[in-house]
N, C-alpha and C positions, 0 to 999 in steps of 0.2 A: 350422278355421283359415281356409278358404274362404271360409267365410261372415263370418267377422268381418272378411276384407281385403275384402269387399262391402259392410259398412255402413262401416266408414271411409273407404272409396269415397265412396259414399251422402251419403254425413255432409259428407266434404270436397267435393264436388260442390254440394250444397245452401249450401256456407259460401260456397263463391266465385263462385257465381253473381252473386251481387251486386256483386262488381269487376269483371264482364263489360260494364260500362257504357259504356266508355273504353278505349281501345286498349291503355296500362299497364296495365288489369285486367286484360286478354283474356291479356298473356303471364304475369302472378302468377299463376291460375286453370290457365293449362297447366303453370307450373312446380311447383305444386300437385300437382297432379294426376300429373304424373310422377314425382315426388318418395314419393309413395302408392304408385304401380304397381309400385317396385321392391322393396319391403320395408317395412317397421318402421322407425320415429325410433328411434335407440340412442343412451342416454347414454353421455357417456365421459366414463372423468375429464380434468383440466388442474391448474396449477397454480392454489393457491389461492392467489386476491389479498387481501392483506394491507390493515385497515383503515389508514386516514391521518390524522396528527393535522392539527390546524387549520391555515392558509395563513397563511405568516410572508412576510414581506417582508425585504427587501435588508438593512436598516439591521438588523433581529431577527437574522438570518444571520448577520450580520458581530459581531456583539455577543458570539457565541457561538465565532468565532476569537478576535476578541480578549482573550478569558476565561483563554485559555490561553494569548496571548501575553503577560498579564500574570504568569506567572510569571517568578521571576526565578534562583531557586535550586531543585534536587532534588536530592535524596542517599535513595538507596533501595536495598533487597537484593532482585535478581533472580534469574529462569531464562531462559536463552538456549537456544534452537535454531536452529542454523544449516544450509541448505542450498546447496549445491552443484546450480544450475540449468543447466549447460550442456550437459545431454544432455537439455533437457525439449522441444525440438522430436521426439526418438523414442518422449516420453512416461518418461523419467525421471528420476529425481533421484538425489543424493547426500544422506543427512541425516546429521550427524551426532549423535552422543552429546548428549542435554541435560546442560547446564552451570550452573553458579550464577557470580553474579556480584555487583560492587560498582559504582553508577553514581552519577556525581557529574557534575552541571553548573551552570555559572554563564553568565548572558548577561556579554558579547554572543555571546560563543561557544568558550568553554570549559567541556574533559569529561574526564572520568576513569572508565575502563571495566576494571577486574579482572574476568577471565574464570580462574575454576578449574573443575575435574573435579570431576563428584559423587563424594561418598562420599569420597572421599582429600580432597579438598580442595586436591590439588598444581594450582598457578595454572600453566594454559594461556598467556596471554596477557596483557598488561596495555598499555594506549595511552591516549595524550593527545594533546589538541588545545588551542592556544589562538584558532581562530578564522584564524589565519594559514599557518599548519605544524603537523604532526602527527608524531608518534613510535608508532612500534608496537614493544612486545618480546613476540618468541615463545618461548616457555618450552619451549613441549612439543606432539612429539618433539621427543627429546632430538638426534637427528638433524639438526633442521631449527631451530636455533636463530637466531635473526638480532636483529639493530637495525635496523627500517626508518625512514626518517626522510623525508618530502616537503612538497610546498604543499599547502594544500588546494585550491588552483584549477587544480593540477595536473591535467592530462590523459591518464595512466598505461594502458599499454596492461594487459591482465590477465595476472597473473603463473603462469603454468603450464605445465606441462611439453612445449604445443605450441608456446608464445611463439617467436618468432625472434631467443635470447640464446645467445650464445654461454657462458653463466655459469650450471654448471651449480647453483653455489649462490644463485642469483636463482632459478630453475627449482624446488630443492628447497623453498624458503618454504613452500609449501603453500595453503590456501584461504584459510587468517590474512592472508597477504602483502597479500591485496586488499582489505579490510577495514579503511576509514577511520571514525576516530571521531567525526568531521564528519556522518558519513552518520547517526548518531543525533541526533547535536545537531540536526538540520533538524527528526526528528519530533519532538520532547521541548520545545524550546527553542521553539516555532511561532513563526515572522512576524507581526505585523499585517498585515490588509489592506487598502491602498489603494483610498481611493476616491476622491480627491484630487487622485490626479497625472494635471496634463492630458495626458501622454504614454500614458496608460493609459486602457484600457476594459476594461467588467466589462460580461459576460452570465449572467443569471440563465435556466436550464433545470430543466426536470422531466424524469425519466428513470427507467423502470421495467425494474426486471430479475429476470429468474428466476435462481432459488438456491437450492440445497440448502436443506430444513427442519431448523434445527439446534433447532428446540424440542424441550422434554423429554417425551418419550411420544410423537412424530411418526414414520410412519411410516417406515422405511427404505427411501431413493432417494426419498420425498417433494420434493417442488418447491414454493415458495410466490412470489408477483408480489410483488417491494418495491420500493415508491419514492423515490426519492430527488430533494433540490434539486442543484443542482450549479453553483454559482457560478465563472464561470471568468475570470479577469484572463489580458487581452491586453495587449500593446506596438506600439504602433503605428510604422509604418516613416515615418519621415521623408519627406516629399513624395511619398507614395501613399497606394493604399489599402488596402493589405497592413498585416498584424499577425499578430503570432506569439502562440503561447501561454507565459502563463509559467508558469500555476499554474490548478488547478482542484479547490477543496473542494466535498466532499459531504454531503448531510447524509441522515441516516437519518428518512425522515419518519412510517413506521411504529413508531418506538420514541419512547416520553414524553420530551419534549422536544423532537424535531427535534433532538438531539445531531451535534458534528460527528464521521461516519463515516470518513471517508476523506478525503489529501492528494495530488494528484496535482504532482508538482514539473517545469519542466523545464528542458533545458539547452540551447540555439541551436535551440527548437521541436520538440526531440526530448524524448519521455517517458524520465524519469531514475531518478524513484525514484515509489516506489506505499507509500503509508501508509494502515495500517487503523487503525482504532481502535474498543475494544469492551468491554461488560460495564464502564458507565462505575460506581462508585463515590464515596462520599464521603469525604474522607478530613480529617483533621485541621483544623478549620475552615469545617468545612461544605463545601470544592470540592470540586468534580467531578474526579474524574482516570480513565482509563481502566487497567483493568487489566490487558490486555493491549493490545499494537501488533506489528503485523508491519509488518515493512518490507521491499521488494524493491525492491535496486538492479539495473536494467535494462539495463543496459548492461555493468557488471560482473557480472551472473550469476551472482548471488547473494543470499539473505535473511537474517531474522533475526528472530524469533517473541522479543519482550520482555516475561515475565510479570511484574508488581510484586508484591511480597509488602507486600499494604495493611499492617500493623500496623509492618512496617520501611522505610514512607517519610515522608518531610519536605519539606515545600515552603517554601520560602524563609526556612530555617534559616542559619545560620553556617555558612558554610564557611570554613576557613582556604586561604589561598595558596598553603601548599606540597603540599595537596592534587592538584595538578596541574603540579607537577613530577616529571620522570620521565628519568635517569641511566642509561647503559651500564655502571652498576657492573663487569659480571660481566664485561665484554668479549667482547660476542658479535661474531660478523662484523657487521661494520657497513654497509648497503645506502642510499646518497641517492639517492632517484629521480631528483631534476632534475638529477644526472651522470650520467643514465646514457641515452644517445640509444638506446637499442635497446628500453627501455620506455614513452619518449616518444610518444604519439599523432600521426600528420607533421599539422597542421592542426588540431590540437585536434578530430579526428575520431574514429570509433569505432573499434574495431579490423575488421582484416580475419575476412572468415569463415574456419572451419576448414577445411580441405581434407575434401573425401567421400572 
């Protein structure tokens, strides 16, 4: 062993000589040479960086939102998984039970969401939106039945059993209570995006991040480097030179296509909601649709894992009208947000933190 840390010695002394010409040599040559005296070069693993498809440009980027801003209609049978994030600063969650479901949407922004229980099939939940106001009925527990009814531009503080209401049946809602059907219609329904408006600016970035290897056969606790574009529209502030963010898509430049990956939405330059989108598929007419989308609303603390069942969707099919109407038949207690000042946000602000 002696002998072989002496001819690598030997070996790297003889190599660096020749950068001892020049005063940068003189210290490469000693950092050499030190670098030998303590040991062995040892490989170690890292993550492995993921090849990249070809360099698109702004106008390619944007072609690929608006692919999906051209729909106009979907009606499809899903699975929802919903979690409860407001314990994940101690590192946990709430998940609940997966669910099936019925989704129905029409621009400009109306949706129809039936949530039932697997297996029974007894419906959880069913809410509507037409773009302006929104209806939630909660079915089940039978306990915590309600009629919610709000705006959608509403500012709603979150409804749970720490809020400061005095109503303990506003409190008993449950995680449903929070749970606007707008917040789907944003990923589903996508925006164009502007490139037009002189009050707006767009920046174009590259950004690579490590990530769990979810390839099949890949080692477990693997890590692989993926890159992504990440196009982000700004608003510019009136006679400065401030600007807020409004929105930032991603796109997956390691998957065929440069498909778009992710939506970042926001609300007064606060991040609001985070949309993935993944495992794109083709479905009835050759488009592209993705097969699942997770969504997390960020501020309400809370998600929602949206699986399609490709063979039971339709994209800009018939839908009738009264598809999206939705009735207190049963006369549950009935909850309006915009009366009730104690769920109101003072400032269209966030809510307070919990007390430790």
């Amino acid at each position: 062993m002696r002998n072989a840390l002496c001819y690598r010695a030997r070996f790297v002394t003889r190599s660096v000589i020749p950068l001892m010409s020049n005063r940068h040599g003189v210290l490469i040559a000693l950092l050499f040479l030190t670098l030998v005296s303590v040991g062995c070069v040892r490989t170690v693993k890292v993550a492995r960086t993921l090849p990249v498809e070809g360099p698109l440009d702004v106008t390619a980027l944007v072609a690929r939102v608006n692919s999906m801003a051209s729909v106009e209609r979907v009606q499809a049978s899903i699975s929802l998984q919903f979690r409860d994030l407001r314990d994940a600063e101690i590192g946990r969650n709430k998940e609940y039970p997966a669910a099936s479901g019925t989704l129905v949407l029409s621009r400009p922004g109306h949706i129809r969401l039936r949530i039932k229980a697997p297996f029974i099939g007894k419906t959880i939940a069913d809410m509507v939106s037409d773009g302006t106001t929104f209806r939630v009925k909660v079915y089940y527990p039978e306990d915590k039945q309600k009629f919610i009814v709000g705006s959608n531009e509403g500012r709603y503080k979150r409804v749970d059993a720490s809020m400061q209401s005095k109503d303990a049946q506003l409190q008993s809602a449950g995680a449903l209570a929070n749970i606007r059907p707008q917040h789907l219609t944003e990923a589903f329904l996508v925006e164009r995006f502007p490139l037009d408006n002189p009050n707006q600016l767009y920046v174009l970035d590259e950004v690579k991040q490590t990530e769990r290897d979810t390839k099949s056969g890949s080692k477990a606790g693997a890590d692989v480097i993926r890159s992504y574009y990440v196009l982000t529209l700004l608003e510019q502030t009136a006679g400065s030179h401030e600007a807020t963010v409004l929105r930032r898509v991603w796109f997956d430049r390691c998957t065929s296509g440069t498909p778009l990956a992710r939506q970042e939405l926001y609300e007064d330059g606060r991040l609001s909601t985070s949309i993935r989108y993944q495992a794109y598929g083709a479905v009835a007419g050759g488009r592209l649709w993705p097969e699942r989308v997770s969504i997390e609303r960020v501020q309400d603390l809370y998600s929602v894992d949206v699986i399609f069942e490709p063979k039971a969707l339709t994209i800009d099919g018939d839908v009738p009208a009264e598809a999206f109407e939705l009735d207190n038949e049963e006369h549950f207690p009935e909850i309006d947000l915009d009366k009730r000042a104690d769920v109101i946000r003072a400032n269209g602000g966030a809510d307070a933190p919990k007390p430790q």
